[in-house]
N, C-alpha and C positions, 0 to 999 in steps of 0.2 A: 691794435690787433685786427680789429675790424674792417682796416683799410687793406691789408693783405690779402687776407679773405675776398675783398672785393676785386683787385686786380688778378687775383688767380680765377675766381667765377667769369671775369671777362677772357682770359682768355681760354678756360676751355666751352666759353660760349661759343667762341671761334671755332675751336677742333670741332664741337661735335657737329655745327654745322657742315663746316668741309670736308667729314668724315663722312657726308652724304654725297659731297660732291663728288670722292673715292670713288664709292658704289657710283655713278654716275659714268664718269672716265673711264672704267674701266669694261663696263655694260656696256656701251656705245655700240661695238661689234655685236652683243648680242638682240642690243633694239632694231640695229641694222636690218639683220635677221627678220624679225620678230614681225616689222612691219612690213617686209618687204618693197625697200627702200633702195634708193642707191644715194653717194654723196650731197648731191643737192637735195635730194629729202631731209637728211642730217643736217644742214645747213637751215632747213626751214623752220626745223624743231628747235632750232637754237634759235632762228629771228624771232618766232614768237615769244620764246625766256624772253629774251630782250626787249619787246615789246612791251609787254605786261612787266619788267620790271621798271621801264622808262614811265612809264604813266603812275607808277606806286611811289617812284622818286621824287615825281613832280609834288606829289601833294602828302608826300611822309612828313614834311619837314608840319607841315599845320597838324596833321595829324600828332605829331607828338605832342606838339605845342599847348594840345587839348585834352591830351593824357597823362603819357611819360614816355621814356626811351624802353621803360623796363617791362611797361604794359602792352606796347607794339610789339617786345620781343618776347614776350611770354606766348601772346596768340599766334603771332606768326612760324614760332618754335613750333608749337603745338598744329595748327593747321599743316604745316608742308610736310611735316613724320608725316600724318597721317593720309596725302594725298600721293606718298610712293606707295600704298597697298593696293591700288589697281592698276600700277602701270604694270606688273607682268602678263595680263589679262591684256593690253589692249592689241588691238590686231591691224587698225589702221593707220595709215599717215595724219590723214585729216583729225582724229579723233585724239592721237596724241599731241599733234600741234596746241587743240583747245586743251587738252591738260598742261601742256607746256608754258603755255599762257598763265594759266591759273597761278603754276608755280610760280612766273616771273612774279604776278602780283604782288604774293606773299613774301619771296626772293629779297624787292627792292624795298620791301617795308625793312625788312631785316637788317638788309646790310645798310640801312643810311641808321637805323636806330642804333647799331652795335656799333659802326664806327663815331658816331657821334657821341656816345655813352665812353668810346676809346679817348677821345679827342679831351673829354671832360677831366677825365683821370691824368692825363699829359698836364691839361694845365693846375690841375689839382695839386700833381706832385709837383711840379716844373723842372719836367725832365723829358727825356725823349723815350717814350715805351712803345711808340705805335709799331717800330719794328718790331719788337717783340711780338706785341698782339700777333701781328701778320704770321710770325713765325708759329705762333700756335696753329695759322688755319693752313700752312704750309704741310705744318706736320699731321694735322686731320688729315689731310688728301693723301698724304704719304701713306699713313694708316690703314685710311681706307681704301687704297688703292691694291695695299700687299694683302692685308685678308680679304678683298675680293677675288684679285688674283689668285687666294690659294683656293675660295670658293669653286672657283673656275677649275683650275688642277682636278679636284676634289671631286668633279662633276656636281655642285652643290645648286639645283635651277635658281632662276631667276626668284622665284614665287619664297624660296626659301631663305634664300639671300635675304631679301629683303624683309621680310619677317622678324627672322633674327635680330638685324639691326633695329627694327621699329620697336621690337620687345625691349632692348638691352636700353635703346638711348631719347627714346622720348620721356619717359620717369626719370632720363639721369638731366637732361633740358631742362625741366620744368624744374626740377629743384633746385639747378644753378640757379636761375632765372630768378628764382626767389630769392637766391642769397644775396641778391645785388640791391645798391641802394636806392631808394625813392628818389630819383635825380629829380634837381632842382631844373626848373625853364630856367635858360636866358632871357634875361628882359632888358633888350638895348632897342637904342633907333634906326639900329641897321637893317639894311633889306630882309626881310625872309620871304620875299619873293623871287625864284631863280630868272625872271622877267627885268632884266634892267640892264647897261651896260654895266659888266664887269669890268673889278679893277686888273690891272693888265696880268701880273703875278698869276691871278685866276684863269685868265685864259692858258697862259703854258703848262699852270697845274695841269689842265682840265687836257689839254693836247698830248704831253707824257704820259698821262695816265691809259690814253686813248692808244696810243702804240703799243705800250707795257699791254692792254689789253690784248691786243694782237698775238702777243707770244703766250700769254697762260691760257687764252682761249683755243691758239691752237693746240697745245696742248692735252688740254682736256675735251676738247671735241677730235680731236684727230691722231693724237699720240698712240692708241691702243689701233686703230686703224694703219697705220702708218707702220707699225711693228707689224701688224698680221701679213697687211696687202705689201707691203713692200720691202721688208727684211725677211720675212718669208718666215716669220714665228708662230709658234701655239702656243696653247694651256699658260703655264704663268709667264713665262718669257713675253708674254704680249702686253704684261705690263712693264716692262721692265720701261718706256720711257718714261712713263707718271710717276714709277718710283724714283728711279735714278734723278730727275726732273725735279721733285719734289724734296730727295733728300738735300740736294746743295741748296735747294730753296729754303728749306729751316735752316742749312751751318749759316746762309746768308744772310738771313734776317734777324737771327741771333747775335750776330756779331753787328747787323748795320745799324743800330743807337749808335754804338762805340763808336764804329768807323765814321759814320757821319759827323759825332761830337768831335771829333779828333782830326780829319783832314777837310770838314765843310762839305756842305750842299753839292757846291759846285762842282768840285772837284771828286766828290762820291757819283754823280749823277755823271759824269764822264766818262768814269773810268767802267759804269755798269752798262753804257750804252756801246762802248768800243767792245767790251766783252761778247754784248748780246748779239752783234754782228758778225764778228767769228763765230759763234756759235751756229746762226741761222746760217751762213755757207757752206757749216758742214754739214749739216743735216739736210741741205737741198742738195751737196755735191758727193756724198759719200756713200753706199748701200751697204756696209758691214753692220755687223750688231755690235762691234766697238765704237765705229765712227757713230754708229748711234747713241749709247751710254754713254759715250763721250759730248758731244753735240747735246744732248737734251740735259746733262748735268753743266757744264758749261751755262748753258740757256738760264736755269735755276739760280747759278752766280749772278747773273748778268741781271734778270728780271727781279731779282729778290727783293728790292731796296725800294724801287721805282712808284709802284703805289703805297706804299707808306711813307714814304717823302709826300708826295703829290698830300696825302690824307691828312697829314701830321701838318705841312703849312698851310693849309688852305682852310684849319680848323683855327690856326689863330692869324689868318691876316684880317688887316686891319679897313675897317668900312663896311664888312660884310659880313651878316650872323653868322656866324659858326656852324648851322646845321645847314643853312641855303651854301653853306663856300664846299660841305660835304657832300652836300647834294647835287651839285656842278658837276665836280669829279665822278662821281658816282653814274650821272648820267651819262656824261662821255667816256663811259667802260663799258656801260650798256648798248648806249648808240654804235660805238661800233660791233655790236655784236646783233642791232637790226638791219645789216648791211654783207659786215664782213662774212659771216659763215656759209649763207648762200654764195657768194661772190666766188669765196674759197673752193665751193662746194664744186664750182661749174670750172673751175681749175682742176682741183684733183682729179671729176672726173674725164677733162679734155689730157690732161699733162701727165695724171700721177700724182698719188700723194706727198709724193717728196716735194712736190712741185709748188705749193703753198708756202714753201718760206722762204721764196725767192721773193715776191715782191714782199711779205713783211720784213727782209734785209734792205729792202733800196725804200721803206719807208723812213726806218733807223737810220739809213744814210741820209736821209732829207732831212731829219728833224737835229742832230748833231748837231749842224752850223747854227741852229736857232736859239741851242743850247750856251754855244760856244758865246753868241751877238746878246743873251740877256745875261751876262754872266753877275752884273752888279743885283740882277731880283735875288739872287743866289745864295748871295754873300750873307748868311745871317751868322 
């Protein structure tokens, strides 16, 4: 009974985390505002996350090693609630980048503890759940993205917003967090330093994952931007790509264990990559708010599967600990995002917001043949 209990506390460790991300995606437009900013500022707020969560990556994996999974995610739960209570307050660029920062810190302790803590329960049961997990924090952002959204409708400020949330799910965190078990270390001869060559499987994890990055990041950095400035929407209609985006991204990762068990690696990782590329030309080629709904759910099929594969085998390949093969991955989701968003930023604001998912399309199209040439790392 007790192991139930424990795989349902993991995944709505998942939701409530990306139920902040919601509140996040969907704010964008009004941090925009707020600090009076234009795209490439937005871009720099994101390289610093990334920054500060790349440096919390590197050294999580010792840090558990010295605790637990469940003791990094207890503080880190607890520290980032409470470090949204003065971003409606801040009024600078500069000022939120160092808060942005901070969050990465906390951020990358997070997500290497919680997917590692996933990774354990997989091989626990010996079975495929990491889709699963993923679809709980599919469905946090979904969540949080419609009751901000209606926030928004509602005229509901920022200051309140966030309030709300902090009251309702930092006491509801902290007692998942308790209900989960006193994970055991790993104790093998394998690296747990991310400092060495990896084995080659590791490398394309760590590269799919880094694209997959590309499309949930734009997303959630640009989605609610991209509905305002250039489909020409307000009030809740501006979230309509996070949600639309987000809800095919839970029917797709609810269903991608099965699909995965059932037609392979290989040939799942295929079929979501040809997806994700129709999807990205409509949404650089189309300005309706169908072609959009359409385009951004599409995207959610396409992207759903893509790092939880990456997560799920890079936890049990072989030669390399388990928490350094999650911390690999992990860091090439954040690396691209101390690069990409600014990059992005200096596009949307030369081209157009739409104009950001033109080259993450012809990146999809470069990494396809790589997919197609390893096809045997695949085959498990």
């Amino acid at each position: 009974m007790k192991i139930i209990n424990d795989i349902m506390a993991t995944r709505l460790l998942f939701f409530i985390m990306a139920f902040f991300v919601g509140l996040w995606t969907i704010r964008i437009p009004t941090i925009k505002d707020q600090i009076n900013t234009d795209y490439f500022g937005i871009g720099l707020v994101m390289a610093t996350f990334a920054i500060g969560s790349i440096i919390a990556m590197v050294f999580a994996n010792n840090v558990i090693k010295m605790s637990s999974a469940r003791t990094v995610l207890l503080y880190t739960s607890i520290l980032q609630a409470i470090l949204w209570l003065p971003t409606p307050f801040i009024s600078s660029l500069q000022m939120f980048m160092f808060f942005s920062f901070i969050f990465g810190l906390c951020y990358g302790s997070f997500e290497i503890s919680c997917n590692l803590y996933a990774s354990n329960l997989e091989k626990r049961e010996k079975k495929s759940m990491m889709s699963g997990f993923h679809a709980f924090w599919s469905f946090g952002v979904l969540t949080g993205s419609i009751a901000t959204s209606l926030f928004l409708e509602w005229d509901i400020s920022f200051l309140n917003n966030v309030l709300i949330y902090v009251i309702i799910l930092l006491p509801l965190n902290v007692f998942i967090v308790l209900r989960l078990y006193e994970d055991q270390i790993e104790n093998n001869k394998n690296q747990h330093s991310i400092f060495f060559i990896w084995p080659l499987l590791i490398f394309l994890l760590a590269l799919i994952a880094m694209v997959n990055a590309l499309t949930e990041g734009s997303v959630d950095a640009w989605g609610a931007l991209y509905m305002r400035d250039f489909i020409k929407v307000d009030g809740f209609l501006i979230g309509l790509a996070t949600v639309s985006f987000n809800i095919f991204m839970v029917i797709g990762r609810l269903s991608g264990d099965w699909i995965r068990d059932r037609i392979g690696v290989y040939n799942f990782l295929t079929i979501l990559f040809i997806i994700s590329i129709i999807s990205l030309y409509t949404l650089y080629s189309f300005d309706s708010i169908i072609a959009a709904i359409f385009g951004f759910a599409l995207l959610g099929i396409g992207t759903s599967a893509i790092v939880p594969i990456a997560y799920s085998l890079a936890g049990k390949a072989e030669g390399i600990d388990s928490g350094t093969a999650i911390a690999i991955v992990s860091i090439a989701v954040y690396g691209t995002f101390m690069g990409a968003p600014a990059t992005l930023g200096i596009i949307a604001n030369t081209y157009g917001v739409n104009a950001i998912f033109f080259p993450i399309m012809i990146i999809f199209l470069f990494v396809l043949p790589i997919i197609f040439a390893s096809r045997r790392l695949f085959i498990k």
